[in-house]
C-alpha positions in Angstrom: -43.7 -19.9 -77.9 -47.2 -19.4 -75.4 -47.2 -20.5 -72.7 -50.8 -22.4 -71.2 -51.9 -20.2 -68.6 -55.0 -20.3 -66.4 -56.9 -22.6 -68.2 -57.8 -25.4 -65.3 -58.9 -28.1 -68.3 -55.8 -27.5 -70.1 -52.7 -29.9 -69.6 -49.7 -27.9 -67.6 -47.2 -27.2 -69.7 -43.3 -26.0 -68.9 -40.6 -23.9 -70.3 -36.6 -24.8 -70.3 -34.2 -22.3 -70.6 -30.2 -22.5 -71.2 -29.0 -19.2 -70.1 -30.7 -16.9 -72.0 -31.9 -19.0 -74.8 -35.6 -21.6 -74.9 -34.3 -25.0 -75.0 -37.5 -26.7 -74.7 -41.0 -26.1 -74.4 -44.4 -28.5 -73.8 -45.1 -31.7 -71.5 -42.9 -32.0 -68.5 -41.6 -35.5 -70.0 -40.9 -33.7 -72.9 -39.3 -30.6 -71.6 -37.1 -33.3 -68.8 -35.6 -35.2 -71.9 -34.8 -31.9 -74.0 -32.9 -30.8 -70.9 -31.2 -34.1 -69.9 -29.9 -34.1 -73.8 -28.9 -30.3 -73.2 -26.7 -31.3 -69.9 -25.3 -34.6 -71.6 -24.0 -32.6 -74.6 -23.2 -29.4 -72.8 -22.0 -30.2 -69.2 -21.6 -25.8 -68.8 -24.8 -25.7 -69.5 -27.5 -23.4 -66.6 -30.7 -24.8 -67.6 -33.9 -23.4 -65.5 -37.3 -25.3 -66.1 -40.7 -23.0 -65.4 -43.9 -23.4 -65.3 -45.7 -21.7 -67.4 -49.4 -21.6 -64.8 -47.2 -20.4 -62.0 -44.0 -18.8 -63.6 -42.2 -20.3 -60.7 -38.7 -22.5 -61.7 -38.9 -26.1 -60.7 -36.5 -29.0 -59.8 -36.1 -31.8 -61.8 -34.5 -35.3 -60.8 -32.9 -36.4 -63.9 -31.2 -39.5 -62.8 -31.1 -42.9 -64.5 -32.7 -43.5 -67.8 -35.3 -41.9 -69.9 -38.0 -44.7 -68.8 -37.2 -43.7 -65.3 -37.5 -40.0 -65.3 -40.7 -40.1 -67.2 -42.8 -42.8 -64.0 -41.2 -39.9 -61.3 -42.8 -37.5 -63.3 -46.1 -39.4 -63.9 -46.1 -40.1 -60.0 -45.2 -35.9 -59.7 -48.0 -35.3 -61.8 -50.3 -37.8 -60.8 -53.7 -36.4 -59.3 -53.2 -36.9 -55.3 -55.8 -39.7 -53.8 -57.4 -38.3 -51.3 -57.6 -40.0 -47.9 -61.2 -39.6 -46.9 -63.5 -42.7 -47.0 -65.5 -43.3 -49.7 -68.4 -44.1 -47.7 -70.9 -41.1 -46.4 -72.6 -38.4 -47.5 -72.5 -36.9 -50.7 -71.8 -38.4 -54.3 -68.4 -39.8 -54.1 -68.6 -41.5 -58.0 -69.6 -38.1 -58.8 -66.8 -36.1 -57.1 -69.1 -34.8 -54.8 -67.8 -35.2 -51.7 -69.7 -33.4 -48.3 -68.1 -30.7 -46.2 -69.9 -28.3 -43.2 -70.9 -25.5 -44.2 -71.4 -23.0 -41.0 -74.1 -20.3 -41.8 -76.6 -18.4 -39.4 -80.6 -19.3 -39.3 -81.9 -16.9 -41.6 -79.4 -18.2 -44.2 -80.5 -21.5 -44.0 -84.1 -20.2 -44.0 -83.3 -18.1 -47.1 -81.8 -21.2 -48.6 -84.7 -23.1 -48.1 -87.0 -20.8 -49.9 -84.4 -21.2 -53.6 -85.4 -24.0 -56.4 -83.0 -26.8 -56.3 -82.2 -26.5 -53.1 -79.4 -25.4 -50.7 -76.8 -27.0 -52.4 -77.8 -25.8 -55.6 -77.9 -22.7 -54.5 -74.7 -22.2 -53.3 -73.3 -23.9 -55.9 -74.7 -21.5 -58.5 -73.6 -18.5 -55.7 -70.1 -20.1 -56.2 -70.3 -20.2 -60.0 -71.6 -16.3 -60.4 -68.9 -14.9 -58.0 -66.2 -17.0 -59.8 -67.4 -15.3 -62.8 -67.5 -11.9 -61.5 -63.9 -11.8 -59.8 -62.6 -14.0 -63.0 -60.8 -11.3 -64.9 -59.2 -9.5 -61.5 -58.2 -13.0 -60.1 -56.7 -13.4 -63.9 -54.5 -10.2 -64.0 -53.4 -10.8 -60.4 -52.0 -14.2 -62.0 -50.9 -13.3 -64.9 -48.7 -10.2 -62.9 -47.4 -13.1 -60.4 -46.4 -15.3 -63.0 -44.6 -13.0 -64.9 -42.8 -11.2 -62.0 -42.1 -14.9 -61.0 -40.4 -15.6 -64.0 -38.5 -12.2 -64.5 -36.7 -12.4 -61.1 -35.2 -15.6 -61.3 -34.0 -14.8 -65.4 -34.4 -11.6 -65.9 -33.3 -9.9 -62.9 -29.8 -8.5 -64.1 -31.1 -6.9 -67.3 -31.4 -3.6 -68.2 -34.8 -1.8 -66.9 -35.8 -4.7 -64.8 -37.2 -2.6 -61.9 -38.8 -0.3 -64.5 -40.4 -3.3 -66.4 -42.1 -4.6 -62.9 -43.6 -1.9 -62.1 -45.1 -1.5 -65.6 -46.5 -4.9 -65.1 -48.2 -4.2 -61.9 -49.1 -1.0 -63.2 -50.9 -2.6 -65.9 -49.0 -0.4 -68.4 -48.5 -3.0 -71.0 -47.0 -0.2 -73.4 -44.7 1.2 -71.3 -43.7 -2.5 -70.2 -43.2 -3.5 -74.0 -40.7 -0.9 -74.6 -39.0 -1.1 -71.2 -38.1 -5.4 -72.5 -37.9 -4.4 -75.5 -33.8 -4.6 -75.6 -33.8 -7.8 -73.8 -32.8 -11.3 -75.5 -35.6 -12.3 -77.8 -36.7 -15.8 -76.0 -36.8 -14.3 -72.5 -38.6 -11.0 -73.9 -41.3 -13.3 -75.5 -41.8 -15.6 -73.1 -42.3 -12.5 -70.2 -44.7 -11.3 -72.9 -46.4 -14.0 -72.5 -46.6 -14.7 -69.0 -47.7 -11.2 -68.8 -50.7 -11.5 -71.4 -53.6 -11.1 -69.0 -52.1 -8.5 -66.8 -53.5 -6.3 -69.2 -56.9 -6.6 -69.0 
């Protein structure tokens, strides 16, 4: 079981749960029908549907028939239209779309001075500090998606105050042997969640 994390290019993915047990694990369509079939043939059964970029639990509508449930989720998913006109500056066919940018004189005369350009200059100024604050900005995720996770399932289990602050210790030894007792599907997939924390 891995779970698709912090990869922006990568389709989201989701994970079910039925108690204490993975029911399902992939597409949202996918995961929706696994737990639709779970309900129908066990009406006891809890089942909890994360995602696995955010670690947060999410509501599903699961009314009316398979066709149905999978266009909600298509218009869920669906990329929101924006409401801007089309028409003005920038490189709308492009997805470039042009926004103020407030900066003092001698950073607009600064600007001026750079090959390709203020735009392409701050767009490579954007680029460079993504990279440098990629791996922090990672292992703040990765902690949040795990701790997200872990207190909506894992919550009542033994050394689950212990195993979060591990986590946000970065202490991925300690943490591995603090979940180490817990049921094997909810262990692995916090194991996951928790990958990058580590870094």
């Amino acid at each position: 079981m891995s779970a698709t994390v912090d990869n922006q290019n990568a389709p989201l993915t989701y994970t079910a749960f039925a108690g204490q047990k993975q029911i399902a694990a992939g597409g949202l369509d996918e995961v929706a029908l696994k737990v639709k079939k779970k309900i129908k043939t066990d009406t006891t059964a809890s089942v909890l549907v994360f995602s696995d970029l955010t670690g947060k639990q999410i509501e599903l509508d699961l009314s009316g028939s398979d066709t149905e449930i999978i266009e909600r989720l298509r218009v869920f998913l669906a990329p929101k239209e924006s409401t801007a006109p089309a028409s003005g500056p920038g490189r709308p066919k492009l997805g470039v779309v042009a926004r103020e940018v407030s900066l003092l004189p001698r950073h607009w005369e600064w600007l001026a001075t750079q090959p390709g350009g203020a735009s392409g200059t701050l767009r490579r100024l954007v680029e460079e500090a993504k990279k440098s604050s990629g791996t922090k900005e990672r292992v703040k995720l990765s902690q949040e998606r795990a701790y997200q996770f872990m207190s909506s399932l894992a919550g009542n289990l033994p050394h689950y105050e212990e195993a979060l602050r591990a986590l946000f210790a970065k202490d991925k030894r300690k943490f591995t042997s603090l979940v180490r007792d817990w049921p094997g599907d909810i262990q692995s997939y916090a194991k996951d969640l928790a990958e990058e924390a580590w870094n």
